[in-house]
C-alpha positions as CSV (number, residue, x, y, z in Angstrom):
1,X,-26.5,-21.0,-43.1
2,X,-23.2,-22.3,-41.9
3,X,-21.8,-20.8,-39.2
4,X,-17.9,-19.6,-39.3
5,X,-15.3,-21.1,-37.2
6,X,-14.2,-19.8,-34.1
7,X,-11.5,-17.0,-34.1
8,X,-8.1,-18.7,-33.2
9,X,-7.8,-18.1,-29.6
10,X,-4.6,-15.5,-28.8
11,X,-1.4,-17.2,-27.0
12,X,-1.2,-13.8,-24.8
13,X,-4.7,-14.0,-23.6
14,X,-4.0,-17.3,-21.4
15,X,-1.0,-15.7,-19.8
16,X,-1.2,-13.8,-17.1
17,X,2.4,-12.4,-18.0
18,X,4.6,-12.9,-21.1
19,X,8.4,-13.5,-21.8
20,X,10.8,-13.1,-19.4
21,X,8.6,-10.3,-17.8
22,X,7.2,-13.5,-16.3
23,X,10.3,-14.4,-13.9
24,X,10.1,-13.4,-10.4
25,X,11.6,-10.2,-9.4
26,X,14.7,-10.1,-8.4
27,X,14.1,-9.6,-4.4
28,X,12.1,-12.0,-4.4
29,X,14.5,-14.5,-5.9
30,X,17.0,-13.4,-3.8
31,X,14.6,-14.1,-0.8
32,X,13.8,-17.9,-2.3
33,X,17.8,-18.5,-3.4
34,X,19.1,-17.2,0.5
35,X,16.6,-20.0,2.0
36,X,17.8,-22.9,-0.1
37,X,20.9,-25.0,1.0
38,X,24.6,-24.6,-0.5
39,X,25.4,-26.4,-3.2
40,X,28.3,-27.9,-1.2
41,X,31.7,-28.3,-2.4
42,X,32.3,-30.1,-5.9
43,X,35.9,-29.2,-7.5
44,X,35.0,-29.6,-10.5
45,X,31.6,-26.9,-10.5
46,X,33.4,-23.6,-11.9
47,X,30.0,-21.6,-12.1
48,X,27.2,-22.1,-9.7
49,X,24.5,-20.0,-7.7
50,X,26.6,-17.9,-6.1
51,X,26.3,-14.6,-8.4
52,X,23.5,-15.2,-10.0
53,X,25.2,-16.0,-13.4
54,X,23.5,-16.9,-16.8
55,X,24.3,-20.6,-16.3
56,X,26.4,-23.5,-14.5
57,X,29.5,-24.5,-15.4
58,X,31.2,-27.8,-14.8
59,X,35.0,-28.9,-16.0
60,X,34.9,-31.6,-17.5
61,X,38.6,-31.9,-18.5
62,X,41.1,-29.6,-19.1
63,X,39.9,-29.0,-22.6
64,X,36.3,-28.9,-22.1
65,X,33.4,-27.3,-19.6
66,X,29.8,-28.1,-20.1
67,X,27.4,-24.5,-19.7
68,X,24.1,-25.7,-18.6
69,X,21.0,-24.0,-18.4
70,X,17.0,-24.2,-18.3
71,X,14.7,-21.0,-19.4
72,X,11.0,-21.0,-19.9
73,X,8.0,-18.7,-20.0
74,X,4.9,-17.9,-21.3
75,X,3.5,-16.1,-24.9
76,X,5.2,-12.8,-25.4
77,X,3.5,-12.6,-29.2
78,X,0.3,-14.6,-30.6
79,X,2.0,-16.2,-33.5
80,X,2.9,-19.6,-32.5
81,X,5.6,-19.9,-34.3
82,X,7.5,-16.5,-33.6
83,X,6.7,-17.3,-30.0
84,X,8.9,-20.6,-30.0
85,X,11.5,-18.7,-32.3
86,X,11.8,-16.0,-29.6
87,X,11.6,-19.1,-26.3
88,X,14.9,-20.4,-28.3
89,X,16.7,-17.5,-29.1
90,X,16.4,-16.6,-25.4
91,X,17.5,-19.7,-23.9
92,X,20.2,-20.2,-25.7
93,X,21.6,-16.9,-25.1
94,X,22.4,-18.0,-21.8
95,X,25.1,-20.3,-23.3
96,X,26.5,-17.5,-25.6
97,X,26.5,-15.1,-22.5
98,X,29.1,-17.6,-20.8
99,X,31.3,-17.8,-24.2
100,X,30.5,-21.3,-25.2
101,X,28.9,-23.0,-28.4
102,X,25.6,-24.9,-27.6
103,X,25.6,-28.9,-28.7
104,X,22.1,-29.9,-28.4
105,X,18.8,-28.4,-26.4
106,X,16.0,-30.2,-24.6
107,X,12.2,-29.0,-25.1
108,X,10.5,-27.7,-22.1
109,X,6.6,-27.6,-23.3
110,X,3.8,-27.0,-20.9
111,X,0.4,-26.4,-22.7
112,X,-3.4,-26.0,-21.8
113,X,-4.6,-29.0,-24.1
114,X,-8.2,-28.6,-24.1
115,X,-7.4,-24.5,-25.2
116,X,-5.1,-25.0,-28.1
117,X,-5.1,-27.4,-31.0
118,X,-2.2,-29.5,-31.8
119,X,-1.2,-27.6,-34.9
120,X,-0.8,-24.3,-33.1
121,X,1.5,-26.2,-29.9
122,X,3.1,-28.0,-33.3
123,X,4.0,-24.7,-34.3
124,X,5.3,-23.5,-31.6
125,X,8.0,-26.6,-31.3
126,X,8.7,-25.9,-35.0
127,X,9.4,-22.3,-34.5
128,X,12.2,-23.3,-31.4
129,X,13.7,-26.3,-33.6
130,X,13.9,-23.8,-36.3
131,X,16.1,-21.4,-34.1
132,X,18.1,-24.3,-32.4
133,X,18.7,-25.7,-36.3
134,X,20.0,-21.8,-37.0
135,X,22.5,-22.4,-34.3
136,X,23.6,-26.0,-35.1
137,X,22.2,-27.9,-32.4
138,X,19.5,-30.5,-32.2
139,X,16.7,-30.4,-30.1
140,X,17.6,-34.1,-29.0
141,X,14.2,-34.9,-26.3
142,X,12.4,-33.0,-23.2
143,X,9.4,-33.4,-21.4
144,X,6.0,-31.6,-21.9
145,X,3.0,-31.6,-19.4
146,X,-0.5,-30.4,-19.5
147,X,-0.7,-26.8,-17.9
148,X,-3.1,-24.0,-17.4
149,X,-1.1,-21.6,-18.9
150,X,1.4,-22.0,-22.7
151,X,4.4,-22.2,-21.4
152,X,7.6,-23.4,-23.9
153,X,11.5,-23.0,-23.7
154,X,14.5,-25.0,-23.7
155,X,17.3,-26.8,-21.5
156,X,20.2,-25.9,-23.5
157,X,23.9,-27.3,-22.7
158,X,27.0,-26.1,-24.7
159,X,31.0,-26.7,-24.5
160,X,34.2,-23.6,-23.7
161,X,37.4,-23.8,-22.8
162,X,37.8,-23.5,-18.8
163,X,40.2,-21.2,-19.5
164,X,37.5,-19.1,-21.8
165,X,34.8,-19.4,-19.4
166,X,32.9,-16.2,-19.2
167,X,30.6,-14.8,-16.1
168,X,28.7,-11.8,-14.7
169,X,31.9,-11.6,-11.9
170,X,34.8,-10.8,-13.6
171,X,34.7,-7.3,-14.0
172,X,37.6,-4.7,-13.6
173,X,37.9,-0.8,-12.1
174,X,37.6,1.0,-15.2
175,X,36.0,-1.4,-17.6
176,X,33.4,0.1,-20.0
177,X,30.1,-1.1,-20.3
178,X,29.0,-1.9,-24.3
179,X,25.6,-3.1,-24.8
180,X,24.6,-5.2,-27.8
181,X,21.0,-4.8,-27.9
182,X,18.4,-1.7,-28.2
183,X,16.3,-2.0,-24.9
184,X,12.3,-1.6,-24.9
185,X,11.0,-5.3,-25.4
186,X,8.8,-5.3,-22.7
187,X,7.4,-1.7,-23.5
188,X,7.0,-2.9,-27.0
189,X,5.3,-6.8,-26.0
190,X,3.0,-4.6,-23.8
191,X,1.7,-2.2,-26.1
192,X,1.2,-5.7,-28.5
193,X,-1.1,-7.1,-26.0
194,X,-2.8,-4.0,-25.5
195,X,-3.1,-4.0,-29.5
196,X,-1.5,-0.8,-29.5
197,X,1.6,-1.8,-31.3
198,X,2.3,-0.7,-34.7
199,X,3.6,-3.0,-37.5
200,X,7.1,-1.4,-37.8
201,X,7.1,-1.9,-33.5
202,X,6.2,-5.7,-33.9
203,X,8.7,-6.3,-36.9
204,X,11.3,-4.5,-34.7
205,X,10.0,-7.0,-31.9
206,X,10.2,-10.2,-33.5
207,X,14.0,-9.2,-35.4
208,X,15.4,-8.1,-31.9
209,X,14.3,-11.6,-30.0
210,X,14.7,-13.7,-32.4
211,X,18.5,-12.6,-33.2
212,X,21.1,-15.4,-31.7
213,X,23.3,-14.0,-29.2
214,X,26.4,-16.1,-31.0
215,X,29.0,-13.0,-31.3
216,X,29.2,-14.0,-27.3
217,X,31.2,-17.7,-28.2
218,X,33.8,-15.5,-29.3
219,X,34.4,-13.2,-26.3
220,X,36.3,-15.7,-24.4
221,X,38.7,-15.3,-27.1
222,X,38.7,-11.6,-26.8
223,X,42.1,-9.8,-24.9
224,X,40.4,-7.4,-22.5
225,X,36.8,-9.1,-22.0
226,X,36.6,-9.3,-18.4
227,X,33.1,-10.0,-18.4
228,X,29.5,-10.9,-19.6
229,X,26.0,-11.4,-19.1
230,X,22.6,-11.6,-21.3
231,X,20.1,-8.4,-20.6
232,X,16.8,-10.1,-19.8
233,X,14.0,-10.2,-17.2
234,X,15.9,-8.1,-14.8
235,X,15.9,-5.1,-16.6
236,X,19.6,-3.2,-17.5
237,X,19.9,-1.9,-14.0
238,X,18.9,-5.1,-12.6
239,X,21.6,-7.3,-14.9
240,X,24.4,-4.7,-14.4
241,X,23.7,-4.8,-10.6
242,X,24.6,-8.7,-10.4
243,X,27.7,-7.9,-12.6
244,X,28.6,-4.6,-9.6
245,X,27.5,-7.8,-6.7
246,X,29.5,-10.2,-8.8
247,X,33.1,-8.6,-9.1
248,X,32.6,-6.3,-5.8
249,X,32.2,-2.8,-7.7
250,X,29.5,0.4,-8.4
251,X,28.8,0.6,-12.1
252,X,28.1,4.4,-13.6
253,X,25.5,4.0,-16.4
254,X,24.7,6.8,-19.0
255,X,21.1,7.3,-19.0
256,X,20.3,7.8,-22.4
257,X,23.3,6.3,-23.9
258,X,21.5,2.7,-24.6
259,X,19.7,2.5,-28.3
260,X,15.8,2.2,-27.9
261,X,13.3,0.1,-30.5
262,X,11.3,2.0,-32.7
263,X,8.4,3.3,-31.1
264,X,9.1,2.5,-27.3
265,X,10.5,5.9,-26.6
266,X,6.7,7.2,-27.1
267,X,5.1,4.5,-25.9
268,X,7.0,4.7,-22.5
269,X,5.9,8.2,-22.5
270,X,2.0,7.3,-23.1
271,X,2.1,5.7,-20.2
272,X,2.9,1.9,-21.6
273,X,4.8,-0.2,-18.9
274,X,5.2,-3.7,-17.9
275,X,4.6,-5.2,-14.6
276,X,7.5,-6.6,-14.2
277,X,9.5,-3.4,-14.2
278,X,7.5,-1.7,-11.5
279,X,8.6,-4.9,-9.6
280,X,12.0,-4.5,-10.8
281,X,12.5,-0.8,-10.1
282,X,11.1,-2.1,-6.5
283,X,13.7,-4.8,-6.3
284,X,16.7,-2.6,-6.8
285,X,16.3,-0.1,-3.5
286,X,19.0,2.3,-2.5
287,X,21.6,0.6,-5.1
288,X,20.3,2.5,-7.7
289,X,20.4,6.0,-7.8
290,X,18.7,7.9,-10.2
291,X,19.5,11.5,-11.5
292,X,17.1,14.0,-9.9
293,X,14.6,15.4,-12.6
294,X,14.7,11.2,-14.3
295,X,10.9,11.1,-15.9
296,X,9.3,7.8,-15.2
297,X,9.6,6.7,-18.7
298,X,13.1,6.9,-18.8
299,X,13.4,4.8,-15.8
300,X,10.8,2.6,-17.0
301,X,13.1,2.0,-19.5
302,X,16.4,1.3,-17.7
303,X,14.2,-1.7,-15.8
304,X,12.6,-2.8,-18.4
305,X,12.0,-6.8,-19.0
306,X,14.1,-7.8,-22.1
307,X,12.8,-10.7,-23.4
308,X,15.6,-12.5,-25.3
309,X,18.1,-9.3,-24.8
310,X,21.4,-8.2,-25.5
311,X,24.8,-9.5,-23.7
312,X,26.4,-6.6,-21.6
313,X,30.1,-7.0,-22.0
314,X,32.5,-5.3,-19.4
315,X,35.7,-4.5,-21.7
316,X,39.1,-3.2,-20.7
317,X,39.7,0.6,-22.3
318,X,42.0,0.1,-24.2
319,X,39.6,-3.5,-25.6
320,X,36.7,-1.6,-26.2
321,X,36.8,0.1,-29.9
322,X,37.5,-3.4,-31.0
323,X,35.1,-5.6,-29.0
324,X,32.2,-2.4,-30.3
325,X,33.6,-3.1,-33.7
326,X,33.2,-6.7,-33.7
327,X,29.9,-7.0,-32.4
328,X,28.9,-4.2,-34.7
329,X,30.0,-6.3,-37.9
330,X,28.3,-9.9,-36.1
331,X,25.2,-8.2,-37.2
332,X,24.5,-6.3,-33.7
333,X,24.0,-2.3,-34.7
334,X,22.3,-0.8,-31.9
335,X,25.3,-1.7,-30.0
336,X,26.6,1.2,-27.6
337,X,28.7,2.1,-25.1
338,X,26.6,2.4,-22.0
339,X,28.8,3.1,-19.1
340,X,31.8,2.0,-16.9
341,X,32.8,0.7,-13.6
342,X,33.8,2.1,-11.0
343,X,35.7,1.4,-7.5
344,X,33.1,1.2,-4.7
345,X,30.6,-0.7,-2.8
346,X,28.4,-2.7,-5.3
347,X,25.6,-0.2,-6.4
348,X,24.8,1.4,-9.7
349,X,24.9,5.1,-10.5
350,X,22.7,6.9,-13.4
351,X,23.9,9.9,-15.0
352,X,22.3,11.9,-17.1
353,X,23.1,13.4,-20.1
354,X,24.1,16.8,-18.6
355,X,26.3,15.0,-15.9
């Protein structure tokens, strides 16, 4: 009698984390990025480390500035194709989040060679030149390297205007928040791993990652954008907070006023959490205050780890209908108004809904 083959080996059970839940918190970095040496004076480097931004920005001309960026991590899903789908859609949000176009990407690819067969780690390269050929850019080379743990992503460059150059910094008194994305990816890629995930959470799952960030090459263009960044590993309140650090204001964010996935609402409440925002919520300290009476979910929520998030956009008033509008009609319908900024000492204030 013949025996069967083996059961294909799941991505998420060689990683001890997945997505951008993997990234170290944000004290931590801070900790690691106050150590390193200054990247010195270069005229030409609009966009550096100072703020923490999405990516670096160098002027090339007075036409043209090149938007690098790197972002890697480990299996957020099993399916090896979906996983390199969501790797691309992620990195390349970076660019979008500064209001470029992306030209070409490089492969990062770190896999554990004597776990995985080539046609899975095959997979996995097709689902990110799948994504990068949705957004019109090659993946043109890259390096891979035989690791413990799956690891795949992209170094993805892209071209703006200097004058159209968007970042986490410019934000104004008075600007409102809208937010492009429903949050719960890391409530939802927990529950997957715990195999508690139904099939409507992991369609939701895959269509939120996997959806290009490209409504944010427009912004630049926008009257009244003052400012933008992707919603990713740091969770809402950690992203926003960089903006507040960035442009030297507090930040007032509606509680409930984000859109939430299908399902992560009662998950959260069941007790389903990441990591990752327990380290978050850590990370953030006194700069974050919470309404009295919050339940944990709900906070659980607002530091959630978005894998491959949405781009918070910091809009004049008078801007905002039309920037909602547009990003509405680009495809983006859990978009919402999420809050505002405020004058004040960088620091983000929660109100609830009775506020």
């Amino acid at each position: 009698m013949s025996e069967s083959p083996p059961a294909p080996v799941r991505l998420t059970s060689l990683a001890h984390g997945g997505g951008c839940g993997c990234k170290l918190s944000p004290a931590v970095l801070r900790d690691i990025l106050a150590q390193s040496p200054a990247a010195g004076i270069f005229p030409n480097l609009m966009v550096g480390t100072e703020t923490s931004d999405d990516a670096a920005v160098w002027r090339l001309n007075d036409q043209q500035a090149l938007v690098a960026t790197t972002d890697f991590f480990m299996p957020v899903v099993d399916d090896p194709h979906d996983f390199g789908r969501i790797a691309a859609t992620n990195a390349l949000s970076d660019v979008y989040a500064m209001g470029a176009t992306p030209i070409f990407a490089l492969a990062i690819v770190g896999m554990p060679i004597d776990r995985l067969p080539t046609e899975t780690i095959g997979a996995i390269l097709a689902g990110g030149a799948a994504v990068c050929a949705a957004a019109g850019v090659p993946i043109a080379g890259g390096h891979s390297i035989d690791s413990v743990e799956p690891i795949y992503g992209l170094v993805a460059l892209g071209l703006v205007h200097p004058d159209r150059v968007l970042s986490n910094r410019g934000a104004q008194a008075g600007d409102v928040l809208i937010l492009t994305k429903a949050l719960g990816v890391g409530v939802l890629s927990a529950a997957f791993k715990q195999q508690r995930l139904s099939a409507e959470g992991y369609g939701a799952l895959i269509a939120t990652t996997t959806q290009l960030n490209t409504v944010g090459a427009g912004l630049g263009e926008v009257a009244g954008v003052h400012a933008v960044t992707d919603v990713t590993g740091f969770g809402l309140l950690g992203h926003l907070l960089e903006m507040c650090r960035g442009a030297g204001l507090a930040a007032e964010l509606d509680a409930d006023a984000p859109a939430l996935l299908p399902g992560a609402a009662g998950l959260a409440q069941a007790g389903v959490r990441t990591g990752a925002a327990v380290r978050n919520w850590a990370s953030y300290g006194a700069a974050v205050q919470m309404p009295g009476g919050t339940p944990d979910w709900r906070r659980d929520l607002l530091a959630d780890p978005q894998t491959s998030g949405g781009l918070l956009i910091a809009v004049a008033p008078e801007a905002a209908d039309a920037v909602l509008r547009k990003v509405t009609e680009a495809g983006f319908i859990a978009a919402r108004v999420v809050g505002r900024m405020t004058p004040g000492a960088p620091a983000v204030k929660v109100r609830a809904a009775f506020d």
